[in-house]
N, C-alpha and C positions, 0 to 999 in steps of 0.2 A: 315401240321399243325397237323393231326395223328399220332398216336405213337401205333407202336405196344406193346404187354403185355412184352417184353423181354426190350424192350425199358424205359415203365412207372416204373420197380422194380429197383431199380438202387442198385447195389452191394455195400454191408459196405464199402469195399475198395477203391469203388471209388468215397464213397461221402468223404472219407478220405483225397484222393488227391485233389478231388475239394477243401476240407477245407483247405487244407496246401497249394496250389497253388493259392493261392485268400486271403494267411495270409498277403501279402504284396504289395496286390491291393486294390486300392480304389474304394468303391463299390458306383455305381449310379442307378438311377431308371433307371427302361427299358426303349428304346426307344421309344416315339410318349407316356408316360404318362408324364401326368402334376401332377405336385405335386403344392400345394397352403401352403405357409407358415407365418410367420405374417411379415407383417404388409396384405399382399392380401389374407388374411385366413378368416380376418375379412368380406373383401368385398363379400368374396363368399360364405360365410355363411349368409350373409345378404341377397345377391340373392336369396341363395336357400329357405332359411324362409320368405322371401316377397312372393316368387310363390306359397309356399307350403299353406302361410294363407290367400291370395288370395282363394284358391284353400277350400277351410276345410268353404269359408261361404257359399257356394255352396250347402251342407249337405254332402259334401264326408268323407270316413272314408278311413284311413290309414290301408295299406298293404302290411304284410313285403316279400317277394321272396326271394327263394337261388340264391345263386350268380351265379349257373350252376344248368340245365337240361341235362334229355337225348337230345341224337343229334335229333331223330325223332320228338322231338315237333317242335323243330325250321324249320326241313326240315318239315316236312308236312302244320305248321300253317304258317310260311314264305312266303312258294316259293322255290321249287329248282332251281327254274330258276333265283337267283334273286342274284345280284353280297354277300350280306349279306350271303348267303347261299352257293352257288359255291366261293365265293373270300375272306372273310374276319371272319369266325366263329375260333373260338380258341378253335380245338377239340381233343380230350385227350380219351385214355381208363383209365380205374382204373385199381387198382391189380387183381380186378374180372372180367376184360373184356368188360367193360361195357362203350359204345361210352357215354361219356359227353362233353357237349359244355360249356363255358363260357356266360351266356347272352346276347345275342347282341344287343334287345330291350326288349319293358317290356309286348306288348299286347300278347305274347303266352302263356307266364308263368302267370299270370290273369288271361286266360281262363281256362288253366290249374286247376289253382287252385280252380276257382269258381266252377268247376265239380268236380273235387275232394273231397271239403270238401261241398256241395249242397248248397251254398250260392243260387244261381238262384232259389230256392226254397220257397222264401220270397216275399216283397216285391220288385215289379220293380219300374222304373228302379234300381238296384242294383250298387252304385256311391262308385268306390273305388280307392285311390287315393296312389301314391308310390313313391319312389326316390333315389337315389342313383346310383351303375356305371354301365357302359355296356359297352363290349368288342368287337373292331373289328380290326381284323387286315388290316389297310388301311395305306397309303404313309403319314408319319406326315407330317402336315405343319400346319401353323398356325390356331387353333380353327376345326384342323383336328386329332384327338388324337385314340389311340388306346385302350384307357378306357376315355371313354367321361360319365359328371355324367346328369341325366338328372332326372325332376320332370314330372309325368305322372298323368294321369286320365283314367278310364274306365267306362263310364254306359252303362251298360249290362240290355236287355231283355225288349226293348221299342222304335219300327220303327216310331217316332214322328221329322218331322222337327223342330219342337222348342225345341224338345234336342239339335237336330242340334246345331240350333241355341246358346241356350245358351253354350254347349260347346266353340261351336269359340268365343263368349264375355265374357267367364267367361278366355280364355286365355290370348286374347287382353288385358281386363282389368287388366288380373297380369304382365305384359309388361309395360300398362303406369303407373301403379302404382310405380314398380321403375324410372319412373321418363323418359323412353324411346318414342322417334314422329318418330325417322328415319326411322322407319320400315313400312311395306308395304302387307295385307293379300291380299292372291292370292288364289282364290280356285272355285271348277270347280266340276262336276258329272261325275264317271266313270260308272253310271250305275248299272244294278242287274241281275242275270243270267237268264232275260224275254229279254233282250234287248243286253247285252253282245255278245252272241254267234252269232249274224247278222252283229255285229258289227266288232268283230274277223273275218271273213272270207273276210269282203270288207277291214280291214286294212291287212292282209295276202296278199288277191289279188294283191294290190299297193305293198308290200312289196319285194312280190315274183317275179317283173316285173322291180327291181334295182341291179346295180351291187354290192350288198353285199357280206362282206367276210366272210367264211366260220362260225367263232362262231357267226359271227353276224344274220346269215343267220338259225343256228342253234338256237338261241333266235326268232324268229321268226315264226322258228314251236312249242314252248313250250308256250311260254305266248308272244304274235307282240308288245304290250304295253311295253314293258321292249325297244324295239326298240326307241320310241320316248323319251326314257329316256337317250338316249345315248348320251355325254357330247362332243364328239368327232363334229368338223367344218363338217366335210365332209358328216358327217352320218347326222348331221343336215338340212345342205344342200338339201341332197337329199331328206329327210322328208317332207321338208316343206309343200308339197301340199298333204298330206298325210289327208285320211280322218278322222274326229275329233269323239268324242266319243257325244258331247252336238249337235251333227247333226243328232247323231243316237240316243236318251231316247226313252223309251216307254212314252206312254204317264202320266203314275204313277209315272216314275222317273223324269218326267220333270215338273210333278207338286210339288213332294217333293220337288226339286232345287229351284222352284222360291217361294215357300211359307218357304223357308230358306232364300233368299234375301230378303222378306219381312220383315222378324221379325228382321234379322240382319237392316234393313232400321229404322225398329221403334227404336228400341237399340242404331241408330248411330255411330254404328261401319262401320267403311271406308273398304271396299274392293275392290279388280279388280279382273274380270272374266277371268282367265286363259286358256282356251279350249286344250291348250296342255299338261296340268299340269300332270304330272305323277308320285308316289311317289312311293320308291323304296322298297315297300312290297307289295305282291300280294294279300294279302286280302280284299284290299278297294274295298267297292263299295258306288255307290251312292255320297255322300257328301264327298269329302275330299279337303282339305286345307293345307298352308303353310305361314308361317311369314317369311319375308325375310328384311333384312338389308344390302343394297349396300352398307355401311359402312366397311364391315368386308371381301370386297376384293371376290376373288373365292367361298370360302367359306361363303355364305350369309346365309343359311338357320338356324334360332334362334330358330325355333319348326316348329312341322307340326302334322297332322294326319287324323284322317276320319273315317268313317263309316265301318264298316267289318260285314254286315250281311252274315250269313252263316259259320265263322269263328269256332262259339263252335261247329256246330253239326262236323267237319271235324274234329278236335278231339276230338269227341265221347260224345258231350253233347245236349241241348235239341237244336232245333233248331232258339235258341233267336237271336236278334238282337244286336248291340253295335254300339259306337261310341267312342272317346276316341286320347288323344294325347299326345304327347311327348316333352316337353322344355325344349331344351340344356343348362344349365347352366352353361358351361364354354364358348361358343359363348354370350351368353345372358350378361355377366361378360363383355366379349370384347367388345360388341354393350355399353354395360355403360360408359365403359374406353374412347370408340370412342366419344360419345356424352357429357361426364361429365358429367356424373349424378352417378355417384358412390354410391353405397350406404352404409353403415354401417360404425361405428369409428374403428378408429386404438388404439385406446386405450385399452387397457386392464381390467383400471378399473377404479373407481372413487373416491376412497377415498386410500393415501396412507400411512401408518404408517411410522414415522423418531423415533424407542428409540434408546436411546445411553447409550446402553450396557444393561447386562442381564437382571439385575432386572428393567429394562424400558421396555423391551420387555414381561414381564412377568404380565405388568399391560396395555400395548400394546392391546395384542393378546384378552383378553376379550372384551376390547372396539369392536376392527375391528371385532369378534365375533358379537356383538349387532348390527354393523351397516350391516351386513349382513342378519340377519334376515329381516330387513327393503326393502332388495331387493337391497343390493349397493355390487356392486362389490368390492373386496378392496384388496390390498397385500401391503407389508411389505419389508423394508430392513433386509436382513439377512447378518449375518456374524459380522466380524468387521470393522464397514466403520464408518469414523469422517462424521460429520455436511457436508462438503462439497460434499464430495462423496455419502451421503444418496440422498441430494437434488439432487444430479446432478439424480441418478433412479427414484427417485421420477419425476422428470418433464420428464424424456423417459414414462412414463410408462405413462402417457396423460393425470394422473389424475387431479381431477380436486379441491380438496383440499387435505391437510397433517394435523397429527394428529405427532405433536410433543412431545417429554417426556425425558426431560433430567434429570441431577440429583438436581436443583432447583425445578421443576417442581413435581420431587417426593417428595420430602421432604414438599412440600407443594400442595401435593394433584392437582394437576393443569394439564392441558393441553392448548398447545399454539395450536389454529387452525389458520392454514394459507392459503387463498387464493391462489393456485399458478398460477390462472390469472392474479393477479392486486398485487400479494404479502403483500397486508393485512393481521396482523394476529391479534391475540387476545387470550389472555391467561384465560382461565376459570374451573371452578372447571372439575375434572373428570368425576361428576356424570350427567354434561353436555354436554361435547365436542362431541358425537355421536350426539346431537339435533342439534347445534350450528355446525354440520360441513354438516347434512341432508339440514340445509335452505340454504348453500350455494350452495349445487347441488343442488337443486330446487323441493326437497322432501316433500311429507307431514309429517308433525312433526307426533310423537306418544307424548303423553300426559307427559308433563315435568313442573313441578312447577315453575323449574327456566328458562322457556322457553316459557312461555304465551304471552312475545310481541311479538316471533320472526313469521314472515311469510315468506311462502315457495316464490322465487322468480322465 
């Protein structure tokens, strides 16, 4: 996946041939991206803006990231040991030699950035919230993508279990708010480096005592917990007696965990207590969690995340605490499709212009103008298309009335508004049809002399 500097400068010439050799091929997205187009651009836009305003009542403030880092933020805040880092980063030098990665998740570059610009300087906890793609190079298959887009959180600089807490309810509830039950919280305590390092040598112990094959054996001496993560029957198999992390808490960590199922209790948020759970970033400690959907085949997990105390100071910042998670919103999309609950219209807009011919369009385009400020989406036939052909775009396009103008209708100042639910229409002066076409989408009127009987429905 690295490229040396001789590699990244590509010669005029041969971006030349690439261009002539590729003039008469058809060019498609990379493999394992999704591309979302309409009529499903609608629905995952809608995904993403349910989680994201979910997310913003919370008091979180949005933040924007580069699309790539240096490679040392993700190897050291990561995990080298952790398949994201050894298996799936998309890593690049520049012209200046300079290792950059592609983002693979969002909590390194947050941390990053919160040191950087002295955010953790303020008040705590410090809640900042972000979205958009991250890159991994892994096997597509369905809701297993190589740029997967996801909506995150991070509150930084506050060891409280009812942050805990409300982190996992503030994600639960942006899940049933699009309208999702299938799904399932799983989550469990990995501990804090008081309780960790006892724990590490008695799962080493058992580890060290199976017939493991070589890299797996080599996982084992780097981080043993990446072991019980392993997806493989056999490796499972032999785990299973494997000693557990919630057998081993200090007694700090195990009061944090349960005064986390307490408030999650009061909240009535549904979970099960996981004991194997292991999530595939080395910085969690303590609290970490996972939403899963058996709906969506192999690929179940819809979000997850947890606790990373320790996290800033290891890239060079104060030693604060965090918590903070990640949902998939191209799984979270699938889990909706699975259950029907879809969210958002396919429609485009709601109000559609039909003039017939120029100067009908020229007395058009003001009106859909006004009815725009109002907050109504609206577009128009272009071109030159007869009465049949208008209507027929006009009802693709989902709206949900028409704003007709022929050349009767000029000549006598008028417009015909049409229902194109029920096909009612009704012919009324110009300086009306923007009020008279707001009550039939179900708008509040603005103040119309010739419109004080109508009401919004």
């Amino acid at each position: 996946m690295g490229h040396n500097r001789q590699d990244t400068i590509i010669p005029e010439e041969k971006v030349k041939r690439m261009a002539k050799g590729s003039a008469a091929a058809s060019f498609r997205a990379p493999k394992g991206v999704p591309e979302y187009v309409p009529p499903l651009s609608a629905h995952f836009q809608a995904v993403r803006d349910t989680l994201a305003a979910t997310i913003h009542k919370y008091g979180y403030s949005h933040i924007e990231l580069p699309m790539f880092e240096e490679t040392g933020l993700f190897a050291r805040g990561v995990g080298e040991s952790t398949d994201v880092v050894t298996k799936e980063m998309y890593t690049f030098e520049d012209r200046s030699g300079r290792s950059l990665t592609l983002r693979p998740e969002g909590t390194a570059g947050v941390m990053r950035s919160v040191i950087e610009h002295n955010l953790d300087r303020g008040q705590l906890p410090l809640k900042l919230t972000y979205a958009g793609p991250f890159f991994r190079y892994e096997r597509p298959q369905a809701g297993r993508y190589r740029q997967l887009q996801q909506v995150g959180v991070e509150a930084i600089g506050v060891d409280d279990p009812a942050l805990d807490a409300e982190v996992i309810a503030m994600a639960d509830t942006a899940l049933r708010t699009l309208g999702l039950r299938g799904y399932r919280l799983e989550l469990t305590s990995l501990g804090d480096r008081t309780c960790r390092p006892a724990y590490r040598e008695a799962l080493q112990e058992f580890l060290f005592n199976l017939p493991l094959d070589e890299e797996t054996r080599r996982r084992a001496e780097i981080n043993p917990l990446r072991v019980l993560d392993d997806k493989r029957p056999e490796v499972r198999e032999m785990t299973e007696d494997a000693p557990l992390m919630l057998n081993h808490l200090s007694d700090e960590c195990k009061s944090h965990f349960e005064s986390v199922l307490r408030i999650l209790d009061t909240l009535r948020v549904e979970y099960t207590v996981n004991p194997r759970m292991v999530r595939g970033l080395d910085y969690y400690t303590k609290t970490t969690f996972e939403f899963v959907h058996d709906g969506l085949g192999a690929q179940s997990g819809i979000g997850g995340g947890g606790r990373y105390d320790g996290l800033m100071e290891i890239l060079g910042g104060q030693p604060l605490s965090g918590i903070g998670f990640g949902l998939g919103v191209d799984r979270i999309l699938l889990a909706c499709q699975q259950e029907g609950c879809v969210p958002g219209s396919e429609a485009h807009c709601e109000m559609f212009g039909v003039p017939l011919g120029d100067a009908a369009k020229e007395v058009m385009m003001p009106l859909l103008a006004e009815a725009r400020t109002q907050g109504i989406r609206t577009d128009m036939v272009f071109g030159s298309r007869g009465m049949k052909g208008a209507f027929k775009a006009a009802d693709k396009s989902g709206a949900v009335v028409a704003l007709v103008i022929g050349e009767n209708e000029l000549a006598a100042g008028t417009v015909v508004v049409k229902d194109l639910r029920n096909g009612q229409q009704q012919e009324v002066a110009k300086t009306d049809a923007v009020a008279r076409a707001l009550n039939i989408i179900g708008c509040l009127l603005y103040t119309s002399d010739a419109a004080d009987d109508l009401l919004c429905v």
